[in-house]
VMD Tcl script that builds the backbone (N, CA, C; Angstrom):
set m [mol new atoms 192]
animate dup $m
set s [atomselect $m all]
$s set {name element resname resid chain x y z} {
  {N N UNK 1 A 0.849 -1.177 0.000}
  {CA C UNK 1 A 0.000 0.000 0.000}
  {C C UNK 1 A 0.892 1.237 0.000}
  {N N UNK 2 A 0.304 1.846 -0.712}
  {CA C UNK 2 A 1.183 3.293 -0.824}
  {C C UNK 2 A 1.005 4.103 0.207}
  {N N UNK 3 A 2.191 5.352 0.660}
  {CA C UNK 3 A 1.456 6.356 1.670}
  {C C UNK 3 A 0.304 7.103 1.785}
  {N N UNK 4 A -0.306 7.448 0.334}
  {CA C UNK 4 A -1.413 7.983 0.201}
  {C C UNK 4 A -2.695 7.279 0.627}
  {N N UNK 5 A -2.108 6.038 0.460}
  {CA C UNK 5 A -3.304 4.896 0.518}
  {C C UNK 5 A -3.435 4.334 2.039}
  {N N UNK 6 A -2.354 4.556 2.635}
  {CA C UNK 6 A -2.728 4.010 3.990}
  {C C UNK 6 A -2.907 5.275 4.505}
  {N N UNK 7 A -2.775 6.511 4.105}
  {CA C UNK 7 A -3.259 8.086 4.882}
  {C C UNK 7 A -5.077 7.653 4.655}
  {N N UNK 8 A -5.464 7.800 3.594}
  {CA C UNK 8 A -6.725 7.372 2.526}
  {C C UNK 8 A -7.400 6.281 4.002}
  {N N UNK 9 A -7.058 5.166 4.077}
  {CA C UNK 9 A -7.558 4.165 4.569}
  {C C UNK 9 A -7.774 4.268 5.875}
  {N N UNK 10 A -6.327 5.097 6.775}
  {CA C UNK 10 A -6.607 5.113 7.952}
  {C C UNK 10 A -7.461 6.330 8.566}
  {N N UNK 11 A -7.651 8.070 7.422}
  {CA C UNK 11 A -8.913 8.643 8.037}
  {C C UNK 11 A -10.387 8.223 7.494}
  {N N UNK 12 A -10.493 7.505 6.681}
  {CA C UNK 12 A -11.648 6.584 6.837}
  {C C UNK 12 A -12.050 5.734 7.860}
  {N N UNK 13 A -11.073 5.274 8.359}
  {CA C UNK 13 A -11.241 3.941 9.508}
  {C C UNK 13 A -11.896 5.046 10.460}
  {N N UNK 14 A -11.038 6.348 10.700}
  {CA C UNK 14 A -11.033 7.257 11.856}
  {C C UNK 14 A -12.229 7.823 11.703}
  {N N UNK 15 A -12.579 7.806 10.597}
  {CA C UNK 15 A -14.082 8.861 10.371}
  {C C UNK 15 A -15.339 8.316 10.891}
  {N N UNK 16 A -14.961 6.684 10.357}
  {CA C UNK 16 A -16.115 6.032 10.650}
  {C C UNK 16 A -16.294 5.310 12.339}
  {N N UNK 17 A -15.351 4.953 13.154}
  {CA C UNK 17 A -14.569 5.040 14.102}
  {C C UNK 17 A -15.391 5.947 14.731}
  {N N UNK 18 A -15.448 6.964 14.754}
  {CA C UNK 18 A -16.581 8.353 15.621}
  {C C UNK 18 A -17.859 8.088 15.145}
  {N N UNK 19 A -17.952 7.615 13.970}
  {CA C UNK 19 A -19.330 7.391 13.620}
  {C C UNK 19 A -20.057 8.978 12.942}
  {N N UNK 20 A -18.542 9.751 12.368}
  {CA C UNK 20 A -19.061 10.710 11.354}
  {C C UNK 20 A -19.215 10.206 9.639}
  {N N UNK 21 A -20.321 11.658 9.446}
  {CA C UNK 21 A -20.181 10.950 7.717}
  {C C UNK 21 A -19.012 11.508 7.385}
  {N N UNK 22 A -19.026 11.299 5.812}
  {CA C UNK 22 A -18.379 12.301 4.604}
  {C C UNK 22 A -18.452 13.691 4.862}
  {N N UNK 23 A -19.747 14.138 5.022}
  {CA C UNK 23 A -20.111 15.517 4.590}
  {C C UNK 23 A -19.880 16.244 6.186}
  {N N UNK 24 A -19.898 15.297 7.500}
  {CA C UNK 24 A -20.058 15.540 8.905}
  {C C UNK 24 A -18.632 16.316 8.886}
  {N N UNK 25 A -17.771 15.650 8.181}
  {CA C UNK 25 A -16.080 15.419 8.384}
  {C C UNK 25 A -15.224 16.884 7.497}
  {N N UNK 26 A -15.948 16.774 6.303}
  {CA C UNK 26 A -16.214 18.303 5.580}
  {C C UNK 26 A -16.311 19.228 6.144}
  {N N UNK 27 A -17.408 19.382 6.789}
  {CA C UNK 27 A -18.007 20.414 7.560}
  {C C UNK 27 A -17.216 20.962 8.699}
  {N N UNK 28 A -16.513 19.397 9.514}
  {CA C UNK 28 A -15.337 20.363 10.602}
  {C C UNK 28 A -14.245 20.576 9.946}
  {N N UNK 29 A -14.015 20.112 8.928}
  {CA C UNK 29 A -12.967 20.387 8.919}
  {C C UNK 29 A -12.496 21.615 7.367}
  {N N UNK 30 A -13.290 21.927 7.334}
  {CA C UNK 30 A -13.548 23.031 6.498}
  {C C UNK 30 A -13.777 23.174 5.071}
  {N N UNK 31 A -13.979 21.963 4.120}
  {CA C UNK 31 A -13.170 21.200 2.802}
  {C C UNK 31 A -14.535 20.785 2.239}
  {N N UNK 32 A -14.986 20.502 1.066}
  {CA C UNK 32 A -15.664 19.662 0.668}
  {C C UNK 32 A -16.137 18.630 0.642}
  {N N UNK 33 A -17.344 17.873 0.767}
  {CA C UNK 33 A -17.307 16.344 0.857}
  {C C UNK 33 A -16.466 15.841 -0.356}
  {N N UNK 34 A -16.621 16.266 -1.256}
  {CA C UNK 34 A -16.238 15.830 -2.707}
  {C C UNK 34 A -14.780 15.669 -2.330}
  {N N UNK 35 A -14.076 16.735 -1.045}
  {CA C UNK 35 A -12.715 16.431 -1.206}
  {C C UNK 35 A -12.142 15.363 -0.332}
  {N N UNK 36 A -13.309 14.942 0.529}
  {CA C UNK 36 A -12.727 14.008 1.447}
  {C C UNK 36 A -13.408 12.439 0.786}
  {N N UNK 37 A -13.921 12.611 -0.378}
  {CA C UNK 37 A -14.456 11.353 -1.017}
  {C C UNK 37 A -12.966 11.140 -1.870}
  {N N UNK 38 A -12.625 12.316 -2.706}
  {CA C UNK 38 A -11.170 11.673 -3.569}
  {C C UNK 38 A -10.256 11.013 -2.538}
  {N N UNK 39 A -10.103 11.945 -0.916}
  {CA C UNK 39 A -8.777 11.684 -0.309}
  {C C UNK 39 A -9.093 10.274 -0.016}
  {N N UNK 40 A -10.509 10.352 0.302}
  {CA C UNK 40 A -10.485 8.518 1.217}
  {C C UNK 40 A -10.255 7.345 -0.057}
  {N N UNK 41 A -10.162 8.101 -1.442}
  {CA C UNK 41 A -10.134 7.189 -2.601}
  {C C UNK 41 A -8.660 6.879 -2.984}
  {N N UNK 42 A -8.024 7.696 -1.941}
  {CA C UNK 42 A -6.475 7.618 -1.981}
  {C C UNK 42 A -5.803 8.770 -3.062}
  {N N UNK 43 A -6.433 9.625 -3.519}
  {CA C UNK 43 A -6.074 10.986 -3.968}
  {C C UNK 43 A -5.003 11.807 -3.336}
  {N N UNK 44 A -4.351 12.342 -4.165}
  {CA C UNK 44 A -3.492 13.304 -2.957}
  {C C UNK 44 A -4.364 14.140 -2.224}
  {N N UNK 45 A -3.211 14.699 -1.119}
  {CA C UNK 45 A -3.815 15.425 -0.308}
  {C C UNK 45 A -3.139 16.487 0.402}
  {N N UNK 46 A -3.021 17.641 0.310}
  {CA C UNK 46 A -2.341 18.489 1.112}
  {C C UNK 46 A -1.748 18.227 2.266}
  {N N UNK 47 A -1.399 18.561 2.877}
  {CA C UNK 47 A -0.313 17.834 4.069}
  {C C UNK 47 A -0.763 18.961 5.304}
  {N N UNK 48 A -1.477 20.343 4.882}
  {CA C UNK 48 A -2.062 21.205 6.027}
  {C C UNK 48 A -3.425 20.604 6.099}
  {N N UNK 49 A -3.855 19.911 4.639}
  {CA C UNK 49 A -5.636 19.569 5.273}
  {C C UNK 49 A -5.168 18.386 6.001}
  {N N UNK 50 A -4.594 17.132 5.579}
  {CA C UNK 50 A -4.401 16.157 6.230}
  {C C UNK 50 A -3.749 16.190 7.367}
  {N N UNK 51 A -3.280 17.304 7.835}
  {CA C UNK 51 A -2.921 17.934 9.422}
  {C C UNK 51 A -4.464 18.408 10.541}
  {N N UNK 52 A -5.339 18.967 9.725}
  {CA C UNK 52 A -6.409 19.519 10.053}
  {C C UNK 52 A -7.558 18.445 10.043}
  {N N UNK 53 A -7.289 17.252 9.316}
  {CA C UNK 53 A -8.098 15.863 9.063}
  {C C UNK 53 A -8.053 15.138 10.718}
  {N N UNK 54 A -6.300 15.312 10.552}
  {CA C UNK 54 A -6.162 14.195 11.959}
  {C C UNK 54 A -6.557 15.186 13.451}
  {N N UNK 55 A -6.758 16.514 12.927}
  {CA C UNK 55 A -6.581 17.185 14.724}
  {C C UNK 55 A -8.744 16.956 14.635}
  {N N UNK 56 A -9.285 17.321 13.565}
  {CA C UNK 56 A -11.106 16.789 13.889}
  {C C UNK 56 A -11.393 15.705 14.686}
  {N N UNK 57 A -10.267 14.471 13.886}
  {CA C UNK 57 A -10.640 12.825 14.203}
  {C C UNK 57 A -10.202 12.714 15.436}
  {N N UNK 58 A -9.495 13.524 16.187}
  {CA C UNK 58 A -8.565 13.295 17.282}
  {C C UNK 58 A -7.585 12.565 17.516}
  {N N UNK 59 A -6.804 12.685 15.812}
  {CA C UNK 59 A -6.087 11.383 15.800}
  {C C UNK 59 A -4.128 12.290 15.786}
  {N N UNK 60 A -3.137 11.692 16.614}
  {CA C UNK 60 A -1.666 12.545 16.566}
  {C C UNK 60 A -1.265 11.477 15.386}
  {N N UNK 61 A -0.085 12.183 15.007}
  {CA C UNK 61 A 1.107 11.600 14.204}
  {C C UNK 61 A 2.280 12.277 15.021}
  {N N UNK 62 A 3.165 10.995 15.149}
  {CA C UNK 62 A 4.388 11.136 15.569}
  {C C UNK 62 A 5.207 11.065 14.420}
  {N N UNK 63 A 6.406 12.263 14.326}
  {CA C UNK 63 A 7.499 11.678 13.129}
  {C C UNK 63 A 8.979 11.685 14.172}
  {N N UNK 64 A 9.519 10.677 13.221}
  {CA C UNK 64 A 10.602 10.172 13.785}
  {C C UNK 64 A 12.001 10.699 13.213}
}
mol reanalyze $m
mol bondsrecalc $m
mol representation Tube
mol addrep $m
């Protein structure tokens, strides 16, 4: 799996995980549903939204 694809896979897991939708997840986090349907399709993704993805879901990234 590629990085995009396990970014893609794991805020899906996280979205659904809270038990938000598509459009729920949009809405906090400021973006389109349409844009969080490409990202969860494994689309690129900005690296400030996908910063702003994980602080909604309540999810950290550690880098090493």
């Amino acid at each position: 799996m590629t990085e995009i694809g396990w970014a893609a896979d794991e805020i899906r897991k996280a979205r659904e995980g809270k038990g938000m939708s598509q459009t729920a997840l949009a809405e906090a986090a400021g973006v389109s549903r349409r844009s969080i349907q490409y990202w969860e399709a494994g689309r690129d993704m900005p690296v400030d939204t996908f910063a702003t993805l994980l602080q909604v879901l309540g999810k950290k990234v550690f880098v090493a």
